[in-house]
ZAMARGU-4260 file (C-alpha; in steps of 0.2 Angstrom, whole numbers, plus 5000, padded with zeros to 4 digits):
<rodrens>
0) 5742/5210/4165 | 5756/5220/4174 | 5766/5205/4186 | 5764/5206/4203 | 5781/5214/4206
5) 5776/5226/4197 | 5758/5229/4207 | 5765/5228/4223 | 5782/5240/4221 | 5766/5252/4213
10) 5756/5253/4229 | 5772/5255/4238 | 5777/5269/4227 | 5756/5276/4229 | 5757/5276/4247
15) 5775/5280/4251 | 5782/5294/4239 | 5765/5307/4236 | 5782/5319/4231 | 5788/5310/4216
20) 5781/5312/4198 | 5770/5297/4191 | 5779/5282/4190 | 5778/5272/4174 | 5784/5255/4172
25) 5801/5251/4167 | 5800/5244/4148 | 5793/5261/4146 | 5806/5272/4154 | 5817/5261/4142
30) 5809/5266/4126 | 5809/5285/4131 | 5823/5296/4124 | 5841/5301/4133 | 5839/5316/4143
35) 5821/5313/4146 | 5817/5313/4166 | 5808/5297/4172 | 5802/5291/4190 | 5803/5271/4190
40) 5801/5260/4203 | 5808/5243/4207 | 5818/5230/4219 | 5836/5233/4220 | 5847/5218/4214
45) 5864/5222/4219 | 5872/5233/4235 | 5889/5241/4237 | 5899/5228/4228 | 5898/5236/4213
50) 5899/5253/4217 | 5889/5269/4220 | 5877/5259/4207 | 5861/5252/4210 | 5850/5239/4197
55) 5832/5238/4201 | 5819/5228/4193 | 5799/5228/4190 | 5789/5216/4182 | 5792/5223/4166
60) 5812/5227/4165 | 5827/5234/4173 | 5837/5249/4176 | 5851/5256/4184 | 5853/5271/4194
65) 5870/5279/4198 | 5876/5292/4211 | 5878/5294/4230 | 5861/5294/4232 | 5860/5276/4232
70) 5873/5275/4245 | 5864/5264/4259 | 5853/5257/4246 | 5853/5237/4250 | 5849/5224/4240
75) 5831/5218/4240 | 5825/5236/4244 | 5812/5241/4235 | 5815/5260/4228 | 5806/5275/4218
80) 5820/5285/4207 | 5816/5303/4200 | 5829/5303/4187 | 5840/5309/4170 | 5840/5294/4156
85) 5858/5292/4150 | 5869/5282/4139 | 5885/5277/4149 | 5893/5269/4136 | 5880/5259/4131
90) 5870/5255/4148 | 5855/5265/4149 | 5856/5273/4168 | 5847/5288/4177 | 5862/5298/4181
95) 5861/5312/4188 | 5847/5306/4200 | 5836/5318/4207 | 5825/5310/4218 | 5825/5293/4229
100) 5814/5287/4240 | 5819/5268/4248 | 5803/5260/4254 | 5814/5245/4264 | 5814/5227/4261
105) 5802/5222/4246 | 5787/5213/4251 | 5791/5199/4233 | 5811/5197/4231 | 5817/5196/4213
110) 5822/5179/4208 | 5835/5178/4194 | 5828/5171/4176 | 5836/5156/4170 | 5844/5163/4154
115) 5854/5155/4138 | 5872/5160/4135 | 5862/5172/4119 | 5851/5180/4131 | 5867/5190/4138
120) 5861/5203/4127 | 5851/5220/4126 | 5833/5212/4131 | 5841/5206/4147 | 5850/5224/4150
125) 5850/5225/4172 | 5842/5209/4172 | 5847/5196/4187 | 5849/5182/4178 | 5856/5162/4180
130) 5867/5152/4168 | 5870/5135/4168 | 5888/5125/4164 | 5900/5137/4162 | 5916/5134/4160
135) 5930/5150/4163 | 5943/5150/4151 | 5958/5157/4166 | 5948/5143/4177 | 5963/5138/4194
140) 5968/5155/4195 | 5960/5171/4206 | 5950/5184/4202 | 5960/5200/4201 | 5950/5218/4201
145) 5945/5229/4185 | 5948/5213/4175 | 5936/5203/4164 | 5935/5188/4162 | 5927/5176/4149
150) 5918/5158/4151 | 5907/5151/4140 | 5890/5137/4141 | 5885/5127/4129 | 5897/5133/4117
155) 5894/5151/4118 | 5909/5165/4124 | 5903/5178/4136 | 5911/5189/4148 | 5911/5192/4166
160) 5919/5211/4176 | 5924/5211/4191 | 5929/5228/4197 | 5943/5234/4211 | 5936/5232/4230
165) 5924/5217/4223 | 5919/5202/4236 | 5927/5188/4222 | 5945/5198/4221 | 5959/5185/4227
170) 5945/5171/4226 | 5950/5155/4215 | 5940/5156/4199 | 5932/5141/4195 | 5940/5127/4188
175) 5927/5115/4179 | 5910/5120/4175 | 5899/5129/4186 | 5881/5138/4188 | 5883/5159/4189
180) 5871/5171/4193 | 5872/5188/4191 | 5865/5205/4182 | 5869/5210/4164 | 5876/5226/4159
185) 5884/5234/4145 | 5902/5241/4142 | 5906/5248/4127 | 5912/5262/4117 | 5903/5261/4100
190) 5886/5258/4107 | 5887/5240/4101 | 5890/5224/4111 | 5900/5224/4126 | 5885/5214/4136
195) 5896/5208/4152 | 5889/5198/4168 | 5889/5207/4184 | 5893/5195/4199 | 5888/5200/4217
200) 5897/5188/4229 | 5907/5173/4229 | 5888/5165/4230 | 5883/5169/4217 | 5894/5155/4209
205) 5888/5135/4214 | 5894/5120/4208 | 5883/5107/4204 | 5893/5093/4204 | 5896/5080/4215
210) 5915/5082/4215 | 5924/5095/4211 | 5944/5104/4207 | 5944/5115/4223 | 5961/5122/4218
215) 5973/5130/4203 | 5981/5114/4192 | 5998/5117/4196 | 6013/5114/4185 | 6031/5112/4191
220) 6044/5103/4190 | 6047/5107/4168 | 6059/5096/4161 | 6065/5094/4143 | 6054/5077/4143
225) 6039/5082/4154 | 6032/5092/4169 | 6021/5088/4183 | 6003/5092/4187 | 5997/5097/4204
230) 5978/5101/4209 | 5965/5095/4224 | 5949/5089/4223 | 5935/5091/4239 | 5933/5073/4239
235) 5945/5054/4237 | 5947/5052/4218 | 5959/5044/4205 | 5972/5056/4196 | 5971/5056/4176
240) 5974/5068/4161 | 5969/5069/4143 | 5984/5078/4132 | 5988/5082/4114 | 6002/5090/4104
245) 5991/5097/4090 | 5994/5115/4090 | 5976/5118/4089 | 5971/5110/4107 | 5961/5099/4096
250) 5958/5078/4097 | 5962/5082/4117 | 5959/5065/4121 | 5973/5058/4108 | 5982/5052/4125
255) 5980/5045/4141 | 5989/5045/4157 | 5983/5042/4175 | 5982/5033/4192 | 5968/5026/4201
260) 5973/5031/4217 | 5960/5038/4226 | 5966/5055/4236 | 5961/5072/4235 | 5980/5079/4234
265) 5983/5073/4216 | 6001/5074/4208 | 6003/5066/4189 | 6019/5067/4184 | 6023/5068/4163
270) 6039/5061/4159 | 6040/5051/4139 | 6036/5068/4130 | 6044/5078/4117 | 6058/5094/4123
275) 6052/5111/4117 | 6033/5105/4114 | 6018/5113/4118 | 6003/5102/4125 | 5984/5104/4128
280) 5977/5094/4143 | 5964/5091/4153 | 5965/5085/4172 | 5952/5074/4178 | 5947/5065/4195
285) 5935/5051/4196 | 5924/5047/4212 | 5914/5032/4209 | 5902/5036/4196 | 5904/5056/4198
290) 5922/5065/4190 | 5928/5081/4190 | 5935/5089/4177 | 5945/5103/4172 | 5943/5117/4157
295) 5957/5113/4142 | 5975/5119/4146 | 5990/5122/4140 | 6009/5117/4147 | 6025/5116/4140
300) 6041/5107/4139 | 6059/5115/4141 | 6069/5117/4126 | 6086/5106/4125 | 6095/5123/4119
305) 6105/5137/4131 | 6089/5147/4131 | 6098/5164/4127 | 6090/5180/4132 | 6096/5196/4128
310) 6089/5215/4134 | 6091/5230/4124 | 6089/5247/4127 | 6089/5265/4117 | 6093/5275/4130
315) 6106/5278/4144 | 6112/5265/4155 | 6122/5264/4171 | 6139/5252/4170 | 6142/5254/4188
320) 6127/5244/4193 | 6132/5229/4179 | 6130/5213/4191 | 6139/5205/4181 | 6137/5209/4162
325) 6139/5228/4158 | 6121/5236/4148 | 6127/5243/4130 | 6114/5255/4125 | 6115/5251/4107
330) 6104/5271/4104 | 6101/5269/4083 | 6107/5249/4085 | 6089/5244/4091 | 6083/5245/4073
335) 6098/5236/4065 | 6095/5220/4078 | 6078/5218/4073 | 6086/5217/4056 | 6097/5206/4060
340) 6086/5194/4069 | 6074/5195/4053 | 6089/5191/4043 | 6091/5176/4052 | 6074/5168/4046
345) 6073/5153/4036 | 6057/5147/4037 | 6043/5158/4044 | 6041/5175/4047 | 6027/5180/4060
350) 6024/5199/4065 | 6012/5206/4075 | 6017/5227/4074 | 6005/5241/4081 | 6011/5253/4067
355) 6027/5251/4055 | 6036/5266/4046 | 6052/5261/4045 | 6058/5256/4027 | 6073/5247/4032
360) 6064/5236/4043 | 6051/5233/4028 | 6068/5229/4017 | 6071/5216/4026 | 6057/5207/4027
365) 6056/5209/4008 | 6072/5202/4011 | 6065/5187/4019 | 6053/5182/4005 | 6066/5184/3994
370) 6074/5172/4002 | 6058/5157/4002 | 6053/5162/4020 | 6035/5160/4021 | 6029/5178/4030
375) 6013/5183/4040 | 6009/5200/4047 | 5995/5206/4058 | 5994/5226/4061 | 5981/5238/4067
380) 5969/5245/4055 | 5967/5262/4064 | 5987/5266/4059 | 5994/5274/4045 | 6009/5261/4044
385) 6019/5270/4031 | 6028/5256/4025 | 6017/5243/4024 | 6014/5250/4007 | 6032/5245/4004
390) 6031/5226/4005 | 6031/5215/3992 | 6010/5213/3987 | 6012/5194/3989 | 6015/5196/4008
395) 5998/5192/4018 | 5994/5208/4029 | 5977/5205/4043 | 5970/5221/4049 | 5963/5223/4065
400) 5948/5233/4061 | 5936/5233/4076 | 5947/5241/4092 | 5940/5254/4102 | 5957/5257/4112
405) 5973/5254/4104 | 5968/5239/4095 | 5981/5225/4090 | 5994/5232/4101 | 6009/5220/4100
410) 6025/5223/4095 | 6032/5206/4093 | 6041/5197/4080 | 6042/5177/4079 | 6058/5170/4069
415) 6057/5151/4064 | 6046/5147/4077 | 6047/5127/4074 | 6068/5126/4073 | 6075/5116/4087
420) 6089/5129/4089 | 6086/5143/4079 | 6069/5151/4086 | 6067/5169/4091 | 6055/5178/4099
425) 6057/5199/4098 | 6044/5208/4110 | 6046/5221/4122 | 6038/5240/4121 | 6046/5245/4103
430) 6034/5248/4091 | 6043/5248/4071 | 6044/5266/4071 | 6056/5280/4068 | 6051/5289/4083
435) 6051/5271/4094 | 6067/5264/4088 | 6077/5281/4085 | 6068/5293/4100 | 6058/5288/4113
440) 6063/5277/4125 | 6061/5258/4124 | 6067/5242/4128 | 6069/5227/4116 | 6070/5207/4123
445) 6073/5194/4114 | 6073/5176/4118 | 6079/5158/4109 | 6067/5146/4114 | 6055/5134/4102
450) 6044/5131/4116 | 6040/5151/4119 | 6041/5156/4100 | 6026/5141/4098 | 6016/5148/4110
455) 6017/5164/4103 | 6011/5158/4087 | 5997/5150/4096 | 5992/5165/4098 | 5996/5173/4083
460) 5985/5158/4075 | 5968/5163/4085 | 5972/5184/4078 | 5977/5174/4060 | 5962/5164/4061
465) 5969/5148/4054 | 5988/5140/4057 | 5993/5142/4038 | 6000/5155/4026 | 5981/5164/4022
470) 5974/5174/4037 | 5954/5167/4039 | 5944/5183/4042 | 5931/5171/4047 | 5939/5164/4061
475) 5951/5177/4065 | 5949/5183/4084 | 5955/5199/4094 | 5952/5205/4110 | 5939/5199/4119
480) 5935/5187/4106 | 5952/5177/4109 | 5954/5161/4123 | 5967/5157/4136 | 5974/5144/4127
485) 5993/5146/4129 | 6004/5139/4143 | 6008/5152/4157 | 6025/5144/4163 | 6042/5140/4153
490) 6057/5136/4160 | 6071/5145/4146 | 6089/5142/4150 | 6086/5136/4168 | 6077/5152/4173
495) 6056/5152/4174 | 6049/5164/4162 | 6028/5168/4164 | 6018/5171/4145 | 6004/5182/4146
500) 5991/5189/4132 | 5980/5200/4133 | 5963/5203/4137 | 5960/5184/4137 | 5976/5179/4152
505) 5972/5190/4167 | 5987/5201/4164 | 5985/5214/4177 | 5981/5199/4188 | 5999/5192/4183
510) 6007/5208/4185 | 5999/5208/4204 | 6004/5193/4209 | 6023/5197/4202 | 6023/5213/4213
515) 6015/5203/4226 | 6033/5192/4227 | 6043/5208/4233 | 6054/5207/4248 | 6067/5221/4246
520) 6061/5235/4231 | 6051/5239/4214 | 6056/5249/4201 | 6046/5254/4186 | 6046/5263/4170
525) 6032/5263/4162 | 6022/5276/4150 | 6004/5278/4160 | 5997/5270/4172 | 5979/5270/4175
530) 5974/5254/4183 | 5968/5256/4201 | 5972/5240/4206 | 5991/5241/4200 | 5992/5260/4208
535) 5986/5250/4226 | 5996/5236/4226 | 6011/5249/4222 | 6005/5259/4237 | 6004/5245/4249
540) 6021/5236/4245 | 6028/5256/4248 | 6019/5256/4265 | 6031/5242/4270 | 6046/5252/4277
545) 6057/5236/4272 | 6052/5238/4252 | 6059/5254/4242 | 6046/5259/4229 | 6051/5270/4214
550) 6047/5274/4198 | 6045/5287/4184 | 6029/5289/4171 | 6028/5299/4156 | 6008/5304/4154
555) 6004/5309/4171 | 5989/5318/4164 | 5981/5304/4156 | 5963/5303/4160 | 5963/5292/4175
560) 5981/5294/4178 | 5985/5286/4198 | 6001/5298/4196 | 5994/5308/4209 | 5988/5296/4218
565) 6005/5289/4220 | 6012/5306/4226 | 6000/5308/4241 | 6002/5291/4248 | 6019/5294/4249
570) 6027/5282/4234 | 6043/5289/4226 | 6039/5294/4209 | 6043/5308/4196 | 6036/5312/4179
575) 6048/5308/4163 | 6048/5326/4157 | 6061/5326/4143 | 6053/5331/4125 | 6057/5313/4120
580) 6043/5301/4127 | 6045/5287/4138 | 6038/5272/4132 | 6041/5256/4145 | 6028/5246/4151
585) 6041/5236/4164 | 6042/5235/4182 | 6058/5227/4191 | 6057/5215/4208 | 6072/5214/4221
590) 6085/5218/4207 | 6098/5217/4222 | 6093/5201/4232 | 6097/5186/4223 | 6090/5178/4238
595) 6073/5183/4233 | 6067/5181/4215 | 6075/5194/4205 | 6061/5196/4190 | 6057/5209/4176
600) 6039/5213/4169 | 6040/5220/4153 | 6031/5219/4136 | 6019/5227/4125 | 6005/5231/4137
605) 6003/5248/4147 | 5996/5249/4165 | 5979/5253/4160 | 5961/5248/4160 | 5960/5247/4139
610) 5975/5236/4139 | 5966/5223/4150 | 5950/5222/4144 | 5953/5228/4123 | 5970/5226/4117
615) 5979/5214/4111 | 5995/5213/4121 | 6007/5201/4128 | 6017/5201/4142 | 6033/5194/4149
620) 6037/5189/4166 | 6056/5184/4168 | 6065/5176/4183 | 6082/5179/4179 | 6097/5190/4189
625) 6107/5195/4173 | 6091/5202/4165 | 6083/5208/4177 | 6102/5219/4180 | 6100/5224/4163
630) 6085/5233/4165 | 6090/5239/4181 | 6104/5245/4173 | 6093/5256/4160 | 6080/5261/4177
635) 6093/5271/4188 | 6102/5280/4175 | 6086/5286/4169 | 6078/5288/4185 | 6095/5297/4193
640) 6091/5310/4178 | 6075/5316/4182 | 6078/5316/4200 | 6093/5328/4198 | 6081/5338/4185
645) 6073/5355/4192 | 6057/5350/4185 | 6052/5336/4198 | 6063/5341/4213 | 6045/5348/4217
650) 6038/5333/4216 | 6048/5324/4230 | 6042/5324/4247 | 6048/5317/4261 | 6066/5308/4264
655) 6072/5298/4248 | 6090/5290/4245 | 6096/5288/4230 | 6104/5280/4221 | 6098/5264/4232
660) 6107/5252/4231 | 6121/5262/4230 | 6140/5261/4233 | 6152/5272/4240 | 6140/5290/4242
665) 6122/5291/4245 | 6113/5306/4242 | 6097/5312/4254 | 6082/5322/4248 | 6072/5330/4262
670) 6061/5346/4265 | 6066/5357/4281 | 6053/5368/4290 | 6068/5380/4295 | 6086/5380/4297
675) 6091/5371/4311 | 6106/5358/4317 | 6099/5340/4314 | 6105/5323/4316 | 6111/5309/4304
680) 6113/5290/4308 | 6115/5274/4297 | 6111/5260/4307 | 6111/5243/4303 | 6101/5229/4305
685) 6106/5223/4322 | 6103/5239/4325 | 6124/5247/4328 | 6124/5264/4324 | 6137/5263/4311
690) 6138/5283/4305 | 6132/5297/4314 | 6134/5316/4312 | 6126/5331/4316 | 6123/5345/4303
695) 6114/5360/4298 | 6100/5362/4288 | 6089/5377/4279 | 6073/5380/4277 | 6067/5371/4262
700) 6073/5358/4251 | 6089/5350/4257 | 6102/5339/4247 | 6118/5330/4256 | 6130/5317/4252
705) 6136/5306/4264 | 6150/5295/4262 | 6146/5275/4264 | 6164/5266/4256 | 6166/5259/4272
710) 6150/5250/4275 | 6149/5234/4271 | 6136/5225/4257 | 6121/5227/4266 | 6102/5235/4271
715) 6104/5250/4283 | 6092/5261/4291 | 6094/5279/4287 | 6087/5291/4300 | 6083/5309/4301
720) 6082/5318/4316 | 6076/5335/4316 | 6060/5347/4320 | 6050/5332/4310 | 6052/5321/4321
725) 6062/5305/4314 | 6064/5299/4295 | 6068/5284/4293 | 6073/5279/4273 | 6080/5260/4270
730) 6097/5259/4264 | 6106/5247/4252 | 6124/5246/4253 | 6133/5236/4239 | 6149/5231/4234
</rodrens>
């Protein structure tokens, strides 16, 4: 017997669509074949939150249909669809759709099935479904757009998207468990798994617990002996926390430390524990009988050492920006660091590489077993990696076999990752290839610190799939398999240094929430960008006439490239067209205001959706002045390049300055509608005009050079007067 949503969305459909073809049920449409044309009907479960797509359900199954058509569409309207069965990479949808009728409000609403975390599956496919107890694994943080994000109930992992534009974006995701309800769907390019939750609103998660964590768990104040944990409750509460030092977050309850001091703003403060140690915990705050508790996290202690980080770059640099240390571009020299710092391994040898043909980088790490270091190395199984072939057959290689974007995508190298003084972490963008070390451009970073180096062997672990010399196949976790089980905050020669992995951290989130600190300018390189909501938050901070944004990207073609959309909206950026391919995935904050936070994002993961949701990447956030002026150093010599290049002077619209900052002479950029006498003036910021002069312009593009020597350090307005109106471009003067 057909349920009763099913009957009554039929005698809606009888009397209210006579034009449509027969409807059949759902579960049949389902079973027909891709390219057949099917009328359905069903109540709509979703409205615009997720898009120009609407999921409807009848007693029998669900569906989705996709178009403008549904434009309008809200949720609970009961619909008839005339459509096209497809396969979008793996949902079944009726794209394109060739007939809708929307009946109004359904006389029976659908109510969402109580499902277990296995249900999330093909069965359930457009579905409204309720879980119970789960717990998200990046819990105390918010929700970014296009990100995923993973939680699990009752033991079972499963994933939730939330795209750009969506109701959660900025909201806290939760901390402790809670009760979500939402639509499955599929995502995926094999045709196999990728079954992801679809939540609607910020209702559609509920807490049902008496008490709850109503705020991120803060840490601050890192020390070599401890740190301090920050977090609020909705209601009076004492202030404890489990913790452990087994690298494996297991036995979470080996120690205890707490306060019975009944508040909601808790502060509990770690102070006996060892330097350079990475520690699970697990906050908790107890209200009579009821107690709220948090998901497993980690934190870290500082390091007892200076907490080196050095920056190196293959490509051109600019000594005139050094503030205070000059950038060597070391060219060929990137290859024969790595070596070195693999030559300085005494113990372990961890590698994590995207593809490897350079034999003198496999030498050495011949060299290193030679030598009784114990090595482990994880590559991509889609690569040719040339020289794997050449190490020693005794040396345990892991494959990544399953990726369907670029797979294991990490280039980083972890040397003695338990010394006290003498662990290394090598990451940046520099895959161990001719064409990477030798060619195209990259950076290297490399930092001493036991406390980073063990929480990138945390992660390395979870890819290994065991902590010893033997990968465990059976164990072993990428991409959206892995956890967020790695602290997010180190403090490494007194500057803060952020830790992010991929897909399992919220990178793109991070990355957000770095740009979002800008006061003065942002400057990135990177090698694609494709990520909407990085291209927005780009566009927005270049809205604000106080922040100069600039940047270059090598594949502005790439499908779903925002380079265009960075163009129109008026952001100053150029494509890297040199034959040689620019390969940084970094970004620069307030490079010239040390009164801000100076900071660098750079690492192995590129500016697009596959890196977010597939890859495995990691990424670095640093808060420090000298490396972030290295970088900056390598940014305008490149950038100065290609804006003097004929190939993107076409590409500039507008007024830009440049260099900025800049010392002594400035040069302007700007497009003329006919010769004519216009006006220059530099003014600062209590508004003195400082320069002015009047001069003659031709129809086109125009370049001049004005002379600033006698400005002092500074921000100055630069304004156009002319047939546009007035151009105003911000200036920054330094010594």
């Amino acid at each position: 017997m057909k349920n009763i949503y099913s009957i009554l969305i039929l005698l809606v459909s009888i009397c209210g669509s006579p034009a449509l073809a027969q409807v059949i049920d759902i579960d049949v449409a389902r079973g027909m074949e891709i390219d057949d044309d099917v009328t359905v009907t069903g109540v709509v479960t979703n409205g615009d939150e997720l898009g120009i797509i609407r999921y409807f359900q009848d007693g029998t199954g669900g569906l989705a249909a996709y178009g403008g058509e549904v434009e309008g569409v809200a949720l609970g309207d009961s619909i008839t669809v005339q459509g096209v069965l497809k396969d979008y990479n793996g949902l079944l949808e009726l794209d394109p759709i060739l007939q809708l009728e929307n009946h109004g409000p359904a006389v029976v609403q659908i109510q969402p099935e109580e499902i277990a975390p296995t249900d999330i599956s093909e069965s359930y496919e457009a579905i409204l479904v309720a879980l119970e107890t789960c717990v998200f694994a990046d819990g105390g943080g918010t929700f970014a757009g296009g990100t995923t994000y993973n939680f699990t109930s009752n033991g079972i992992q499963n994933t939730m998207f939330v795209r750009n534009g969506h109701p959660l974006v900025g909201e806290l995701i939760p901390v402790g468990s809670v009760d979500l309800t939402g639509i499955v769907s599929q995502f995926t390019f094999t045709g196999f798994g990728g079954y992801q939750l679809l939540l609607r609103t910020p209702e559609d998660i509920s807490s049902p617990n008496p008490i709850n964590i109503i705020s991120s768990i803060d840490i601050s104040d890192i020390t070599s002996s401890g740190f301090t944990l920050n977090w609020i409750t909705d209601l009076p509460a004492s202030t404890e926390a489990f913790y452990t030092a087994d690298i494996d977050g297991n036995n979470i309850e080996a120690n205890f430390i707490g306060e019975n001091n009944e508040t909601t703003s808790h502060s509990l403060t770690f102070s006996n524990l060892d330097e350079g140690e990475v520690y699970f915990l697990r906050a908790f705050s107890v209200n009579q009988e009821d107690t709220a508790l948090s998901n497993v996290f980690a934190a870290a202690t500082a390091s007892n050492t200076d907490g080196e980080i050095l920056a190196y770059f293959n490509g051109g640099v600019d000594n005139s920006f050094a503030e205070p240390e000059e950038n060597i571009a070391i060219s060929t020299n990137v290859r024969d660091t790595i070596v070195a710092y693999i030559d300085r391994a005494q113990s372990s040898l961890d590698i994590a590489a995207y593809n490897i043909n350079n034999q003198v980088v496999a030498t050495a790490i011949n060299d290193a077993l030679d030598r009784g270091v114990t090595i482990r190395y994880i590559a991509e199984g889609d690569n040719t990696n040339v020289s794997l072939s050449s190490l020693d057959s005794s040396i345990p290689v892991l494959f990544r076999e399953n990726a369907t974007g670029s797979g294991m995508h990490n280039k980083f190298i972890l040397v003695d990752y338990d010394s006290d003084q003498e662990s290394y972490v090598l990451t940046g963008s520099t895959n161990l290839t001719n064409n990477n070390l030798f060619t195209d451009l990259n950076n290297l970073i490399i930092l001493q610190d036991r406390a980073l180096a063990k929480s990138f062997t945390i992660e390395f672990n979870e890819m290994w799939g065991s902590s010893g010399s033997e990968p465990n196949e059976l164990e072993s976790k990428f991409g959206a398999d892995k956890i967020n089980n790695t602290p997010r905050q180190f403090t490494i020669g007194g500057n803060k240094v952020e830790l992010y992995f991929s897909p399992s951290d919220g990178t793109t989130n991070g990355i957000i929430d770095a740009l979002e600190t800008t006061d003065v300018s942002i400057d990135f390189s990177l090698l694609l960008l494709t990520q909407d909501a990085l291209a927005d938050k780009l566009i927005e901070k270049s809205d604000d006439f106080f922040i100069d944004v600039r940047g270059m990207i090598n594949d502005v073609n790439y499908t779903g490239s925002d380079f265009q959309e960075l163009l129109d909206a008026g952001v100053f950026v150029v494509e890297h067209t040199p034959e040689y391919s620019l390969h940084h995935k970094y970004a620069i904050v307030d490079h010239a205001d040390l009164q801000s936070d100076p900071l660098v994002i750079t690492g192995s993961h590129n500016w697009s959706a596959s890196a977010e949701t597939v890859n495995d990447e990691n990424t670095l956030v640093v808060h420090d002045p000298a490396i972030v002026n290295q970088f900056f150093q390598e940014f305008i010599y490149e950038f100065n390049q290609l804006v003097l290049s004929t190939e993107n002077r076409d590409l500039v619209n507008g007024l830009k300055v440049f260099p900025n900052p800049a010392r002594d002479y400035a040069e302007l950029l700007f497009n003329s509608t006919q010769s004519q006498t216009a006006r220059l003036s530099v003014i600062d910021m209590q508004g003195k005009v400082v320069l002015q002069e009047n001069f003659s312009t031709y129809a086109g593009e125009n370049r001049m050079k004005i002379n600033i020597s006698a400005l002092h350090r500074g921000v100055y307005i630069v304004s156009l007067s002319g047939d546009w109106g007035n151009v105003n471009k911000r200036l920054v003067v330094v010594d």
